[in-house]
C-alpha positions in Angstrom: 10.1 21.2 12.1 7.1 21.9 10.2 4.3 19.0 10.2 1.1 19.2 7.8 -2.2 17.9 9.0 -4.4 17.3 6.2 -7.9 16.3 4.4 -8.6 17.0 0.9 -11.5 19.1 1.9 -11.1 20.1 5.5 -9.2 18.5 8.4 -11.7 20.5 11.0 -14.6 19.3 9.3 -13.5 15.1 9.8 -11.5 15.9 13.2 -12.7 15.4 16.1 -12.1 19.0 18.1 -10.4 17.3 21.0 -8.0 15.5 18.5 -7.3 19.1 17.4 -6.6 20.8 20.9 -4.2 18.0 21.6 -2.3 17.9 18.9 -1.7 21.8 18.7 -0.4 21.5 22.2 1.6 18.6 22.1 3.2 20.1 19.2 4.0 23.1 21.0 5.6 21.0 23.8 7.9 19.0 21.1 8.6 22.6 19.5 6.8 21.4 16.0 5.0 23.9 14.3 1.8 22.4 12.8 0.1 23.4 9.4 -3.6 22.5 8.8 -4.7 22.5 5.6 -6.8 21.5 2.7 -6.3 20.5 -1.2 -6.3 23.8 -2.9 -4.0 25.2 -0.7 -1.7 23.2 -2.4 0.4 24.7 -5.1 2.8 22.6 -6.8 4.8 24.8 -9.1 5.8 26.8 -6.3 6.1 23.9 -3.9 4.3 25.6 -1.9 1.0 25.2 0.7 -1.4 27.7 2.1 -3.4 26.8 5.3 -3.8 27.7 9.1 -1.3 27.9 12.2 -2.4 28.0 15.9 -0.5 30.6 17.2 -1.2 33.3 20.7 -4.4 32.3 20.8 -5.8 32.1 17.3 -5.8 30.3 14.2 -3.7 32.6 11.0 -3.8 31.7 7.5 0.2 31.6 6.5 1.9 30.1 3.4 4.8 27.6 4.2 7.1 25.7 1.9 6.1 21.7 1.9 6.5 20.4 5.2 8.3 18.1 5.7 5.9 15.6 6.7 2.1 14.9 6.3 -0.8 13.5 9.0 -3.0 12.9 7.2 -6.6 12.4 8.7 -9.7 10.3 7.3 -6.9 9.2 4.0 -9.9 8.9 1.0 -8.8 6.0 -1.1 -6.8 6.1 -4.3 -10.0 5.9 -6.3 -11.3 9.7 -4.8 -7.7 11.0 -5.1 -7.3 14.3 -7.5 -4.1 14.5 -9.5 -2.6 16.9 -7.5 -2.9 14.8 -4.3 -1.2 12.0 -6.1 1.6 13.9 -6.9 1.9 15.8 -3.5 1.9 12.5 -1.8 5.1 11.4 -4.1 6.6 15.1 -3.2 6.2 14.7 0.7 5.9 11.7 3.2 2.6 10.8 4.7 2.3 9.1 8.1 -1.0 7.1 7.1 -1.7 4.9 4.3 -5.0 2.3 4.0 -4.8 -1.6 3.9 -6.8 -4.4 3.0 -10.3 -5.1 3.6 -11.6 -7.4 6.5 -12.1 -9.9 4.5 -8.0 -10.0 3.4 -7.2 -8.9 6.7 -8.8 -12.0 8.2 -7.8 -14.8 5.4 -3.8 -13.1 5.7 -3.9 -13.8 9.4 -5.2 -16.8 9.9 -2.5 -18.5 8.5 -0.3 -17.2 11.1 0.4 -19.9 13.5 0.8 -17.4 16.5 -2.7 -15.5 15.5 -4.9 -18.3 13.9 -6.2 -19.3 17.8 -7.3 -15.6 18.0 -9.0 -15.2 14.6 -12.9 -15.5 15.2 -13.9 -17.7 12.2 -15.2 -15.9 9.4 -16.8 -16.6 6.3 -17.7 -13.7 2.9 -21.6 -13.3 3.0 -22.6 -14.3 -0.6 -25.6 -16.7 -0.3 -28.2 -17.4 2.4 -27.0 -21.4 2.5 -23.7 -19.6 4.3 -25.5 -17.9 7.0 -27.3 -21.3 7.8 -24.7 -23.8 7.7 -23.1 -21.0 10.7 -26.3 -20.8 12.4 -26.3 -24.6 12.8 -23.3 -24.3 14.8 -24.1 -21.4 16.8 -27.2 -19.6 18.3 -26.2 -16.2 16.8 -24.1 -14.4 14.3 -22.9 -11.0 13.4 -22.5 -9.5 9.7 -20.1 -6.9 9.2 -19.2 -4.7 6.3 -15.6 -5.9 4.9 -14.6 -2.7 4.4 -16.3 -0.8 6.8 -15.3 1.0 10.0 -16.8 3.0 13.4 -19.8 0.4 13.8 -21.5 1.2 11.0 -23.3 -1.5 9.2 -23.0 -4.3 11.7 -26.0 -6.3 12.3 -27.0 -9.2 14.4 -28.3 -12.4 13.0 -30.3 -15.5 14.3 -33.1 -18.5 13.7 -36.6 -18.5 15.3 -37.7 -21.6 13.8 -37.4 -21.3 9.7 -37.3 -17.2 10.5 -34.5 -15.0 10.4 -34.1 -12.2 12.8 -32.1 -9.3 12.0 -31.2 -7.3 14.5 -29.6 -3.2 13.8 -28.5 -1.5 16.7 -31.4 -2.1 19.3 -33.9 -3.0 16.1 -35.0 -6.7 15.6 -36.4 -7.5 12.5 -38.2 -10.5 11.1 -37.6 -12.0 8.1 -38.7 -15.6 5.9 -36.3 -17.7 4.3 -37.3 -15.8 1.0 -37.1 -12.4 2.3 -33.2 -13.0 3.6 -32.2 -14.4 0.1 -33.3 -11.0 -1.1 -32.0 -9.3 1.6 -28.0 -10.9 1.2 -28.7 -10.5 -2.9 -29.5 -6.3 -2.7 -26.7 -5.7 -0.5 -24.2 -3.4 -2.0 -21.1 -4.4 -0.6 -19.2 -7.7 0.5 -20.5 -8.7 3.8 -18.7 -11.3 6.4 -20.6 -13.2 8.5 -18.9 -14.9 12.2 -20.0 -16.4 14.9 -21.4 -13.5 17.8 -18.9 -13.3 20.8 -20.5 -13.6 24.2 -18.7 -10.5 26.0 -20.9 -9.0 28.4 -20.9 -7.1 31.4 -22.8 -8.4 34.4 -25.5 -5.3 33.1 -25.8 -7.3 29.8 -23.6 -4.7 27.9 -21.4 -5.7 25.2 -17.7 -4.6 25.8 -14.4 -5.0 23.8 -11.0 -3.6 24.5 -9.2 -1.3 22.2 -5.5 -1.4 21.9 -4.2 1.4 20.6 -0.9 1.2 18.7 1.5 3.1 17.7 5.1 3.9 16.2 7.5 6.0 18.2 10.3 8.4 17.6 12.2 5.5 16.9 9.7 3.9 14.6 8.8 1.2 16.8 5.9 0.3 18.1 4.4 0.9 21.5 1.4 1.1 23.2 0.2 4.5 25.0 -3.5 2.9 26.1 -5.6 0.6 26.7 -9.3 1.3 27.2 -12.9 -1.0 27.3 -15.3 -0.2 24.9 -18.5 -0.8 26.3 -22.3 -0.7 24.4 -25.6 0.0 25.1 -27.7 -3.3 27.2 -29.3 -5.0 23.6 -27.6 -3.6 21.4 -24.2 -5.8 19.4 -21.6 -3.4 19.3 -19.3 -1.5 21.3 -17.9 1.5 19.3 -18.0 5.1 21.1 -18.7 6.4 17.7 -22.4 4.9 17.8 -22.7 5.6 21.1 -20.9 3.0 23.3 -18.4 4.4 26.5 -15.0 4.0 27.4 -13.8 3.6 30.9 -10.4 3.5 32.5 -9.3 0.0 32.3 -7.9 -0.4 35.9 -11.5 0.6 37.1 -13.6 -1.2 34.3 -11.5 -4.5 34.8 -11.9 -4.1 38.9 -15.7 -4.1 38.1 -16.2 -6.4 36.0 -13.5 -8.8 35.6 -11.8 -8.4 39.4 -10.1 -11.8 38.5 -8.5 -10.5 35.5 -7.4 -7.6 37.1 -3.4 -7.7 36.9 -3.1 -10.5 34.5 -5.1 -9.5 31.4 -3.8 -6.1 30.5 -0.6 -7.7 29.9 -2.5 -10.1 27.7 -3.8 -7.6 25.8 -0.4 -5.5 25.4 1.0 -8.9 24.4 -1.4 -9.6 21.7 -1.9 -6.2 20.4 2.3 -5.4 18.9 2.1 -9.0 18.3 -0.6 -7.7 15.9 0.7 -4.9 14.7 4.0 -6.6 13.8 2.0 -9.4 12.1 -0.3 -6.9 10.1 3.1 -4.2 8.7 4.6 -7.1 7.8 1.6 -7.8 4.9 2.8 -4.6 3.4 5.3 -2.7 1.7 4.7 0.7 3.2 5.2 1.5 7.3 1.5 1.4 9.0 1.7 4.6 11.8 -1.4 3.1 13.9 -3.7 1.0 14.5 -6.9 0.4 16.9 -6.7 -3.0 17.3 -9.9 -4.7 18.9 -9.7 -7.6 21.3 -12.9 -9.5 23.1 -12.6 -12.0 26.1 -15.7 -13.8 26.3 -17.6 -15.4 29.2 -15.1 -18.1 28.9 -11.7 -16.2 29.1 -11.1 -16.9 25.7 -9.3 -13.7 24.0 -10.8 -13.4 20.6 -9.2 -10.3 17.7 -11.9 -9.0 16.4 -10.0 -6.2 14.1 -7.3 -3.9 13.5 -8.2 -0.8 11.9 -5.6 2.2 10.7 -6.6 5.4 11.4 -8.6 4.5 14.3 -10.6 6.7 16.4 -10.0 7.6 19.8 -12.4 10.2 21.2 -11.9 10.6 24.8 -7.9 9.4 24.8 -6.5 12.3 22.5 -4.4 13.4 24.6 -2.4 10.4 25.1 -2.7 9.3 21.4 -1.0 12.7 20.6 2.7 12.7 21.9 3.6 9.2 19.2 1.7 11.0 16.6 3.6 14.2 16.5 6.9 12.0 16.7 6.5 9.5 14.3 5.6 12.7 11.9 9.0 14.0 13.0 10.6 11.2 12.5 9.2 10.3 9.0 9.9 14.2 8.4 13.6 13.9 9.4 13.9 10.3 7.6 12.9 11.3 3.9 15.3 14.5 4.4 18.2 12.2 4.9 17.2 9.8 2.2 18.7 11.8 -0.8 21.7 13.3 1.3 25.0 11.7 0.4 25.5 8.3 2.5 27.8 9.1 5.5 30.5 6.5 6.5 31.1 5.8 10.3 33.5 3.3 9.4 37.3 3.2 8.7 38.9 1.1 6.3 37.3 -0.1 3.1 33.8 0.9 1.9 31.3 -1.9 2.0 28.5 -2.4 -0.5 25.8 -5.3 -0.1 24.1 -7.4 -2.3 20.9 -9.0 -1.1 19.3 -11.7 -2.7 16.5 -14.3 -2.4 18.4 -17.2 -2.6 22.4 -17.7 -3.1 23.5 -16.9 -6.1 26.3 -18.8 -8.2 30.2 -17.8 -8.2 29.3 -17.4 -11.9 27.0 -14.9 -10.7 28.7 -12.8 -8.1 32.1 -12.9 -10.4 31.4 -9.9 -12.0 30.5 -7.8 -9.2 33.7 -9.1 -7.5 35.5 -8.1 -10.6 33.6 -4.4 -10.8 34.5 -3.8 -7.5 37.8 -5.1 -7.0 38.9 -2.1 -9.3 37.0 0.5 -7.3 38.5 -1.2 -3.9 35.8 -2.1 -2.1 34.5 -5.0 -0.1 31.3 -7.0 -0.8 28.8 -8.5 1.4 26.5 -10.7 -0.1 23.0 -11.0 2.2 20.0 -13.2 1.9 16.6 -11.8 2.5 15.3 -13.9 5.0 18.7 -13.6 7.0 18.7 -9.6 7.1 14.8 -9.8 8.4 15.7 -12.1 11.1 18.9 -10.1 12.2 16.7 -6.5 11.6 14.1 -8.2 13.9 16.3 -9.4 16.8 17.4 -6.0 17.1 21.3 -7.4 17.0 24.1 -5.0 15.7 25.5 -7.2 13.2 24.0 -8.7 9.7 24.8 -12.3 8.6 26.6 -11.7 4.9 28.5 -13.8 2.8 32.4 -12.4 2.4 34.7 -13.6 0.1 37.9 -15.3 2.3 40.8 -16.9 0.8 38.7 -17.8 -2.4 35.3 -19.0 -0.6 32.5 -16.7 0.7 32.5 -17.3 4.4 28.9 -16.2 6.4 30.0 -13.6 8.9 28.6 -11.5 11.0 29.2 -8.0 10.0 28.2 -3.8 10.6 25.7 -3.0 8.1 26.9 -2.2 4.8 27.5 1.4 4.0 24.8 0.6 0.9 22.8 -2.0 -0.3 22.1 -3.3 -3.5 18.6 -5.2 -3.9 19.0 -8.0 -6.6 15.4 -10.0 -6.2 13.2 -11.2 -8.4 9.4 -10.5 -8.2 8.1 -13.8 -6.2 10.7 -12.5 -3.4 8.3 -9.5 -2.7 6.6 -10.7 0.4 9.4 -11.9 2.0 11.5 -8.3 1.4 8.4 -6.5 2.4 10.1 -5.5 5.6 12.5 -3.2 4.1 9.8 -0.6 3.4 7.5 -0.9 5.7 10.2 -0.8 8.7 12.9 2.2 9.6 15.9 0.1 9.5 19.2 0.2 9.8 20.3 -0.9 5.9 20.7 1.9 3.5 19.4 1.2 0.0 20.0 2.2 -3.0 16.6 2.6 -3.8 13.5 3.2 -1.0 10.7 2.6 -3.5 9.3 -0.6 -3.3 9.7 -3.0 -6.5 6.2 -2.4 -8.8 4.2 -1.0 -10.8 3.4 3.1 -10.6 -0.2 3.8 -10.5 -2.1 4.2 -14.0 -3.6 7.5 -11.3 -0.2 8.4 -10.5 1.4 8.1 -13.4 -1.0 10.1 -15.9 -1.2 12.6 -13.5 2.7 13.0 -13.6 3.3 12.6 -17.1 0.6 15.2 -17.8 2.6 17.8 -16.7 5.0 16.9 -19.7 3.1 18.0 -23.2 5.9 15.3 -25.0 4.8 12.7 -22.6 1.5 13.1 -22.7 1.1 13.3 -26.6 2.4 9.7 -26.3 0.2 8.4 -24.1 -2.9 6.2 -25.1 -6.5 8.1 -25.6 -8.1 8.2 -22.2 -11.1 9.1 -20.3 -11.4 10.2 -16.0 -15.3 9.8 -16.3 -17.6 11.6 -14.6 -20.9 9.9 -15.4 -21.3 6.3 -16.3 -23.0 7.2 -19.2 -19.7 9.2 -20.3 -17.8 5.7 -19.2 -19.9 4.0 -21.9 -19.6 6.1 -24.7 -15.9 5.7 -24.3 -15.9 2.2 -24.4 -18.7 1.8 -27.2 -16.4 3.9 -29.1 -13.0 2.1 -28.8 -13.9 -1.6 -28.3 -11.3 -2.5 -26.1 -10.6 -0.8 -23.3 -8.3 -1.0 -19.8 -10.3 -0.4 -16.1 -7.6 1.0 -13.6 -8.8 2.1 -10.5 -8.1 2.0 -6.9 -9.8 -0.6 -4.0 -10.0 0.6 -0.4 -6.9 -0.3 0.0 -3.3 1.5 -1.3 -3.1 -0.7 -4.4 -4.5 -0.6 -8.0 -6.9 -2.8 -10.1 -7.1 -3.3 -14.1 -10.0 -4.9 -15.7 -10.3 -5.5 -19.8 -13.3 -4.4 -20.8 -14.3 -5.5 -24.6 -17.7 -4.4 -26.4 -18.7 -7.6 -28.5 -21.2 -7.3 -30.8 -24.3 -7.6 -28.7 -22.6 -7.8 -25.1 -19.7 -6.9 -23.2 -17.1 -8.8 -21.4 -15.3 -7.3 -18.4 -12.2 -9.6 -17.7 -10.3 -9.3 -14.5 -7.8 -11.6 -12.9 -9.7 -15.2 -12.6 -13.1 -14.5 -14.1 -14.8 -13.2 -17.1 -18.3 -11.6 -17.1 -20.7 -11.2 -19.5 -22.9 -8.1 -19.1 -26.2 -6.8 -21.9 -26.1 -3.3 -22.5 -28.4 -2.4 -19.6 -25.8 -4.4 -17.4 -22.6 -2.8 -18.5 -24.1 0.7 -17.3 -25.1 -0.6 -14.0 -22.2 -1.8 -13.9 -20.4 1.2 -14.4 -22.5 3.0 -12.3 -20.8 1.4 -9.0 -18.0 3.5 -10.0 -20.0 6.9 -10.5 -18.3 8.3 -6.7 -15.2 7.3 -7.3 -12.2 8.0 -9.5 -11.1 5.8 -12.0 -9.2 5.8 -15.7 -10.5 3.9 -18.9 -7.8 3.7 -21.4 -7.7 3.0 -25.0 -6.3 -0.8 -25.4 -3.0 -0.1 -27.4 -3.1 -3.0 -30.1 0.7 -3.0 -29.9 1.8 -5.8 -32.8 4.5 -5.9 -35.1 4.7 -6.9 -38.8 2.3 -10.2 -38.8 0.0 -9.3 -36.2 1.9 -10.6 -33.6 1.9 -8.7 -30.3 4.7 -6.6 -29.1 5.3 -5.4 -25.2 8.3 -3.2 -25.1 10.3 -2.8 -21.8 12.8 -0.3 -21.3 15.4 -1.3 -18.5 16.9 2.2 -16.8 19.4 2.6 -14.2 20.9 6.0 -12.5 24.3 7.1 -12.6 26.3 10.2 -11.5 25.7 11.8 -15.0 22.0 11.2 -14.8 19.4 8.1 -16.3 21.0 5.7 -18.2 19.2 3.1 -20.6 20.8 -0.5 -19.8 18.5 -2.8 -21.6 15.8 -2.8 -23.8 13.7 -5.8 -24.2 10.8 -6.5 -27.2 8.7 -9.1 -26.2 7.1 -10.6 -29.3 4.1 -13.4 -28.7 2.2 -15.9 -31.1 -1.3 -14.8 -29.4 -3.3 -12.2 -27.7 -1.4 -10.8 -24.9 -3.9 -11.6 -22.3 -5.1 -15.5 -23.3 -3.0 -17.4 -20.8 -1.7 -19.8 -23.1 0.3 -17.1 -24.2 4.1 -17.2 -23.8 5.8 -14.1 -25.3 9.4 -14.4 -25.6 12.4 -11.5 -25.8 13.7 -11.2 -29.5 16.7 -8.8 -30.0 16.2 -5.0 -29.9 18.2 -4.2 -33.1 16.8 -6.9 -35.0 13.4 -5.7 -34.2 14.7 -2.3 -35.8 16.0 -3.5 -38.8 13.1 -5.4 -39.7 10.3 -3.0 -38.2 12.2 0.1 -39.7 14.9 -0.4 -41.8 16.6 2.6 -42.4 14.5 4.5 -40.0 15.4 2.3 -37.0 17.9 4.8 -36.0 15.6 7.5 -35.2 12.7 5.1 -33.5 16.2 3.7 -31.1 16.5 7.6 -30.4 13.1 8.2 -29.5 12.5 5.4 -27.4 15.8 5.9 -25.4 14.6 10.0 -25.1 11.2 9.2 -23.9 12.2 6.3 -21.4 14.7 9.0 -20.0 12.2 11.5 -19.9 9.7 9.4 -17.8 12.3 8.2 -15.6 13.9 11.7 -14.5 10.1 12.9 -13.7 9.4 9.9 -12.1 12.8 10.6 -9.8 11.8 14.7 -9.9 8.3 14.3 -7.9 9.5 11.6 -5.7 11.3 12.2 -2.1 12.4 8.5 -2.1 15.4 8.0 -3.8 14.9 5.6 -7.1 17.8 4.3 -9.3 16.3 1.7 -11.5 13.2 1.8 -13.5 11.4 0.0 -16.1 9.1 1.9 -18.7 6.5 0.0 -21.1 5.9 0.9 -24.4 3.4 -0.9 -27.4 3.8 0.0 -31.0 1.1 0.3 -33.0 -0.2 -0.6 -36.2 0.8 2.6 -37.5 4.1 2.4 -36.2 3.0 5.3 -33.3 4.7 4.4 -30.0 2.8 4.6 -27.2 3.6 4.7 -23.2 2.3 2.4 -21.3 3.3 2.8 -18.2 6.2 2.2 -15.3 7.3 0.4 -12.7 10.2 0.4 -10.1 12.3 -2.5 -10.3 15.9 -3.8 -11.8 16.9 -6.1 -14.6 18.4 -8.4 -12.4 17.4 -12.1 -14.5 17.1 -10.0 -17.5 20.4 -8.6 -18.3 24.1 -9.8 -17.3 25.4 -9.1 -14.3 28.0 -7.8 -15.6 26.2 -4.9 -17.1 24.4 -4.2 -14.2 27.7 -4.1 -11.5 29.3 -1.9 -14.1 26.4 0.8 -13.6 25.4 -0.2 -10.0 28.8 0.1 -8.3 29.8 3.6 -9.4 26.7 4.8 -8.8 26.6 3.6 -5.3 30.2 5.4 -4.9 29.1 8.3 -6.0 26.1 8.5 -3.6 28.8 7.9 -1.2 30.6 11.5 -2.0 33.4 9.7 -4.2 
């Protein structure tokens, strides 16, 4: 199998060289052949990528088809990503993907009952009244970056009298009341601020353990070490990266906690997948590691200080390498089975699921029982929270719902040979699991329900010259000053750019008059001209999109959103529904409440004799997006959702698109008489 190990500029230049060595030769022992390379060795016409092998004692530049999976090292967030890594990461699996800051990280967790008596309290850093209400309570506190990692930026904090000492690495420095305020007002990024934890060696060095975690060949997660990280005497933190030491924990725990000796590591093995179990399931993606940092304090209280992905692990390569060269396989040999036809180790009739959030109605299921009665299959019908609690217990059978002697009967049953997803969009987080977990439940689809990328999907759609004529004037800027201009010159704008995470942000920004007004989620700002370009120039390293707001409104100024429902069949993308939603108001007040009006009565009055030929082209461009969508994608997709506003001068625009099914949106009965022949003809009939 062929494995990729890649940065956008240079996997040797971010790679440690003993990270290197041992994954070359573990790869040779697992008989994986590993390609190392870099962003414009990627050529996607040809599908093709040019980098290095290790082979008889050198390094040769080779060109390879895609492998068939990625490792990628150092992952730069979605907001640095180039178009062609955007769509090369739809083409070909990666292992590692980013999460949430620590700020989210540390709010998601504490409300887990199991964790919250491991979280160390921890406040954002926004004004100085913060750091002394925490000061009150303890001697000394430590700010952290929430979005940092290796150590960097954390700082010491405490009183001496009405001063404040700040303390970097073995640095103290004093600072008034005044002077602080300033200090926690010029800082550039979010800050959290906790109390310090007392975990020090008898020498006065400050020590932490690092679990390191891991998925398997299996896709489960294990542990292949355990090692302290101990500091420099004076200084607050432990990571080897700015200069701290690891030890062998059998010898560090001998010397420094003997009593500890045999209990705690399985304390911290414990803790550490109960972790990493707690921290996948915030996500809809599969995490492949994480460094997960633990502290026992001088009163044997374990504290969790952190779990970060893509840790670091100088001096424990070698053992980090063996899970990382499987997992890669196994992701590799995972996405190649995803759009081969579903095999079907039973006998006897075929079995398609149906999971849901809740139980539906007979009124509801009738139609699917009626669809599927003629085809001869069975139906199971699941509930979400019943399938994660089977998947988890690691049980053979799946609680379902099947239909005996005129009442649906719970059971428990093999997993269906597929599995239809019917959920609505507040079910998310509790079907998170089925993406972010290898499983044993094939689906009809393995993209997660939401929205594509603004990133993603420009950089898609602008490999098709009709799709892209369609699209709204836009601007990847370059300079602030360039980010200005645009908006000065179009009034109304849409902000979508990445966060340190995997996910995407969207901010309106208006030009008034004399100001500007940047409107995101809960709050609006008002900025003055000189404002706006500072601003704007917190964005100058990154990548982000400014679009042109679409005034989308029919005939009386009233707003129009148009969604286009799709589903796949045999023959290709079908167009089930589409769905004009027509509002009294501006499309982003929150007193607005658009409602669905009827499709052909929107054409009739919209375009009279011309509706014909508007039905046409919006059916041709939502089938368009959707088979590109499907073509640079190795998931398999079978329902999507394309956006399209209208405007004044009766120009249709695309908007965007999202993965997701009508379900609440169209009859059932529409959707089982596209959804169950489909499903039988991924199964080879």
């Amino acid at each position: 199998m062929l494995i990729g190990v890649f940065h956008p500029r240079d996997p040797f230049a971010v790679m440690p060289e003993g990270r290197v060595r041992a994954l070359v030769a573990e790869a040779a022992r697992q008989k994986v052949q590993l390609i190392f390379f870099q962003e414009d060795g990627i050529d996607l016409d040809t599908r093709t990528i040019r980098g290095l092998v290790y082979g008889e004692s050198q390094w040769v530049e080779t060109t390879t088809p895609f492998p068939a999976s990625v490792m990628n090292v150092r992952p730069w967030g979605p907001r640095k990503r180039s178009p062609k890594e955007l769509i090369f990461r739809r083409l070909v699996p990666f292992t590692a993907f980013l999460i949430g800051d620590k700020w989210e990280m540390t709010e998601k967790l504490a409300q887990n009952d199991q964790l919250a008596p491991y979280i160390v309290p921890t406040v954002l850093l926004e004004q100085i009244e913060t750091a002394e209400e925490l000061l009150r309570t303890y001697d000394k506190a430590v700010l952290k970056p929430a979005s940092g990692s290796r150590g960097a930026g954390i700082m010491a904090l405490s009183r001496d009298g009405s001063d404040f000492l700040l303390q970097k690495g073995a640095d103290v420095q004093r600072l008034t009341r005044n002077e602080f305020a300033q200090f926690i007002t010029g800082l550039r990024k979010n800050y959290l601020i906790q109390p310090y934890i007392r975990a020090l060696t008898p020498d006065g060095e400050p020590f932490d353990f690092r679990v390191l975690v891991q998925r398997d060949a299996q896709g489960r997660w294990a542990i292949p070490v355990i090692y302290p990280r101990i500091g420099t005497k004076g200084t607050i933190t432990s990571n080897v990266s700015v200069g701290g030491q690891t030890e062998l924990l059998e010898h560090f725990l001998a010397r420094v906690m003997p009593r500890g000796r045999y209990t705690i590591p399985g304390r911290l093995r414990e803790l550490g997948l109960l972790i990493a179990r707690t921290v996948n399931d915030l996500y809809d993606f599969p995490i492949n590691e994480l460094g997960i940092d633990i502290a026992i304090d001088d009163r044997d209280r374990v504290w969790f200080y952190e779990a970060n992905t893509c840790p670091g692990t100088l001096n424990h390569e070698v053992e980090r390498a063996p899970l990382a060269i499987a997992y890669a396989c196994r992701v590799g040999a995972d996405s190649f089975n995803l759009k081969q036809p579903i095999s079907r180790p039973r006998s006897g009739n075929q079995v398609i699921g149906l999971l849901f959030g809740s139980l539906p109605s007979d009124a509801e299921l009738a139609p699917f029982e009626l669809i599927a009665k003629s085809y001869g299959v069975t139906l199971a019908v699941m509930l979400a929270l019943d399938v994660k609690a089977d998947l988890h217990s690691g049980e053979e059978g799946i609680s379902a719902y099947i239909r005996e002697e005129g009442a649906w009967v719970k059971r428990a049953i093999e997993p269906p040979d597929t599995t239809y997803c019917l959920l609505h969009r507040e079910d998310a987080a509790e079907t998170a699991f089925l993406f972010n977990e290898r499983h044993r439940l094939p689906l009809t689809s393995s993209a997660p329900p939401g929205q594509v990328p603004a990133s993603v999907f420009l950089a898609l759609i602008a490999r098709s010259p009709r799709l892209l004529s369609h699209f709204p004037e836009h601007l990847i800027p370059t300079t602030s000053h360039d980010a200005k201009g645009f908006i000065d010159a179009h009034e109304r704008v849409v902000m979508k750019a990445g966060n340190e995470s995997e996910e995407e942000e969207a901010l309106l920004v208006h030009r008034l008059q004399s100001s500007y007004e940047v409107i995101e989620s809960r709050f609006v700002h008002r900025f003055n001209a000189s404002e706006m370009r500072a601003f704007l120039a917190l964005f100058d390293k990154t990548s982000y999109m400014l679009i042109k707001q679409t005034d989308s409104q029919i005939t009386g100024s009233y707003p129009l959103h148009l969604r286009v429902h799709l589903t796949k069949s045999a023959e290709g993308w079908h167009v089930l529904h589409i769905a004009p939603f027509v509002a009294l108001k501006p499309l982003e007040l929150p007193t607005n409440a658009p409602a669905e009006v009827d499709w052909d009565w929107l054409l009739y009055r919209e375009f009279g004799e011309n509706g014909d030929a508007m039905d046409e082209l919006v059916r041709k461009l939502s089938g368009e997006t959707a088979a590109l969508l499907e073509t640079f994608d190795y998931r398999t997709i079978h329902e999507v959702i394309v956006d399209f506003g209208l405007d004044a001068d009766r120009r249709l625009w695309l908007l965007g698109a999202e993965y997701g099914g009508p379900y609440g949106q169209v009859h059932t009965f529409d959707i089982a008489s596209h959804v169950l022949p489909y499903v039988l003809s991924r199964q080879g009939n």
